[in-house]
N, C-alpha and C positions, 0 to 999 in steps of 0.2 A: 504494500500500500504506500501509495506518495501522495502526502501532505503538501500542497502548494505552500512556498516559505510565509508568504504575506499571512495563509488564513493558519497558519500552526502558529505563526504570533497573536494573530487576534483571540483566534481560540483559547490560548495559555494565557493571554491578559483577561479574558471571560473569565475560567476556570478560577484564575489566582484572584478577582475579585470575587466569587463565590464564596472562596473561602473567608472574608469578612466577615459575612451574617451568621457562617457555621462557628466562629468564634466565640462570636457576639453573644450569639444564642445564648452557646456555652456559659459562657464568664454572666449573663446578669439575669436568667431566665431563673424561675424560684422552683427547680427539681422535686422537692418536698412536698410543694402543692400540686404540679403538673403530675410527675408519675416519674419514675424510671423508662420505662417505656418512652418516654417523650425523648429523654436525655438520649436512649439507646439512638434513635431516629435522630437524633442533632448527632452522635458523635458518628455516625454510619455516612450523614453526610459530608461531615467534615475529611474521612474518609475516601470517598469519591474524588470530592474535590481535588484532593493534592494526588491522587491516584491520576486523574484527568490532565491535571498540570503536568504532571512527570511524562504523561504518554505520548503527548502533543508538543512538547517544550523541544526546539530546537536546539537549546544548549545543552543537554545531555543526559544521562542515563544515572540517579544518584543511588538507588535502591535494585540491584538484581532482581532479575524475576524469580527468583525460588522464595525471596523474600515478600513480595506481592502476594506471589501465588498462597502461601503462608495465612497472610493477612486476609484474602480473600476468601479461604476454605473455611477460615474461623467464623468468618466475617458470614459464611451464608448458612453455616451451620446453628449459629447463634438466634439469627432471623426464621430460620425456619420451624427450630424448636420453637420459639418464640408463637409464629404462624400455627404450629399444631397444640398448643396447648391456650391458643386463641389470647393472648398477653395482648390487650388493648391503651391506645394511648387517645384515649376519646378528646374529641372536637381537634385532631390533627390530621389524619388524613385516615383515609379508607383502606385498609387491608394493608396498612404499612406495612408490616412484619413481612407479608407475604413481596409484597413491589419491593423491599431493600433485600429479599434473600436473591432475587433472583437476578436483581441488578450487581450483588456481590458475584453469583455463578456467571453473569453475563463477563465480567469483568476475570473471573478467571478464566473462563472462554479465550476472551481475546491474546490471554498471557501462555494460553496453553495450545491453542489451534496457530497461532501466527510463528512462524519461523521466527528465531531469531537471531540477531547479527554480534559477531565480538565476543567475547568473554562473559556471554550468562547474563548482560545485561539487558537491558529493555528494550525493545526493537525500536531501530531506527528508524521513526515513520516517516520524519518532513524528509530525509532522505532517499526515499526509497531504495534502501539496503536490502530490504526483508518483502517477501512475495505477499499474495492473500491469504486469506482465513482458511482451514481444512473447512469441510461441510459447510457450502455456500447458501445452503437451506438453511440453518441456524442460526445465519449472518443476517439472513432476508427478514426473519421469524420474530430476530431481536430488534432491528431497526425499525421495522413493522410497531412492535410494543414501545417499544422507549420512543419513539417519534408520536404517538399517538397518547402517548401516557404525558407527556411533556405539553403534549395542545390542550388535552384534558384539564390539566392542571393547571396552565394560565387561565382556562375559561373559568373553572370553576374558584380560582383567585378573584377573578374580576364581575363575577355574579357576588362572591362572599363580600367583597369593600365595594357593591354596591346595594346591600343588605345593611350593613353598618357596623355594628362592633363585631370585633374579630377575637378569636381566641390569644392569648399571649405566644407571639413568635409566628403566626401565621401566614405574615405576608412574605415575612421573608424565608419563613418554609417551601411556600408555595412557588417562591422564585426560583427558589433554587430549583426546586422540584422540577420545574417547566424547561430551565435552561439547560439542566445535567439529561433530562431525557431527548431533548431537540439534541444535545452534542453529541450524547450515546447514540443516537439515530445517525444521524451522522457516521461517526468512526465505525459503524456497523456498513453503511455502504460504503465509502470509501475502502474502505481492506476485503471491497469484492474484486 
């Protein structure tokens, strides 16, 4: 997959401003009264994000992929158990548990289906070092989901902040929500 240089900057300056509000969240959202669940869902994003920055960033590779791939097994094993014993993080978003497990397997998808370039590190997309994705079904299947889940979720942002009060952290859950699924769509067809 080749990343045209201009849009792997733009994309990594997205990505690294995302991670602001997964911060943010973090540091002054009240855990205690929200749930854990919530916090899981804020640190899963905060996750993404820098996963996203690292993938797209033309300046280089900081985390090996065994190390990702790592983060990302935990990462959907965590949400899934979560998903089956139905662990709710009310007025956040719908079936979280289940949309961040699968967006963590999507993510080790791409670290495990994609060639990759150099010494174990991260494949080099703005360059196209590294070929497509194995199973281009699976490529289609995800960008399908995460492109659709991403429109989903700015619409249903901007019906919510046009209802009125909003739950704490929600708008800028919901952003992220929107942007990380349109990118995910994205890196899903490009590495066709």
């Amino acid at each position: 997959m080749q990343i045209p240089g201009m849009v792997a900057w733009v994309l990594t300056a997205a990505f690294l401003l995302l991670t602001l509000p997964c911060v943010l969240r973090l540091v002054r959202l009240d855990y205690v009264r929200l749930g854990n669940g919530v916090r899981h869902i804020d640190l899963a994003g905060l996750l993404m994000t820098l996963a996203m920055v690292a993938m797209v960033s033309p300046v280089g590779a900081p985390v090996p992929v065994p190390g990702w791939q790592a983060l990302f097994l935990l990462t959907a094993g965590w949400f899934l158990a979560g998903a089956v014993r139905g662990r709710t993080a009310d007025g956040v978003c719908r079936r979280c548990d289940l949309h961040h497990a699968l967006a963590a397997v999507a993510m080790l998808y791409m670290l495990t289906a994609m060639p990759h370039g150099g010494h174990g590190t991260w494949p080099t997309m703005v360059t196209g070092d590294v070929g497509g994705l194995a199973w281009p079904v699976v490529a289609v299947l995800a960008a399908a989901y995460f492109s659709f889940d991403g429109i989903q979720a700015g619409v249903r942002g901007l019906r919510a902040r046009g209802r009125g009060t909003l739950p704490e952290g929600f708008g800028s859950r919901t952003l992220c929500r929107a942007v990380m699924g349109l990118g995910m769509g994205y890196m899903f067809v490009a590495a066709l």
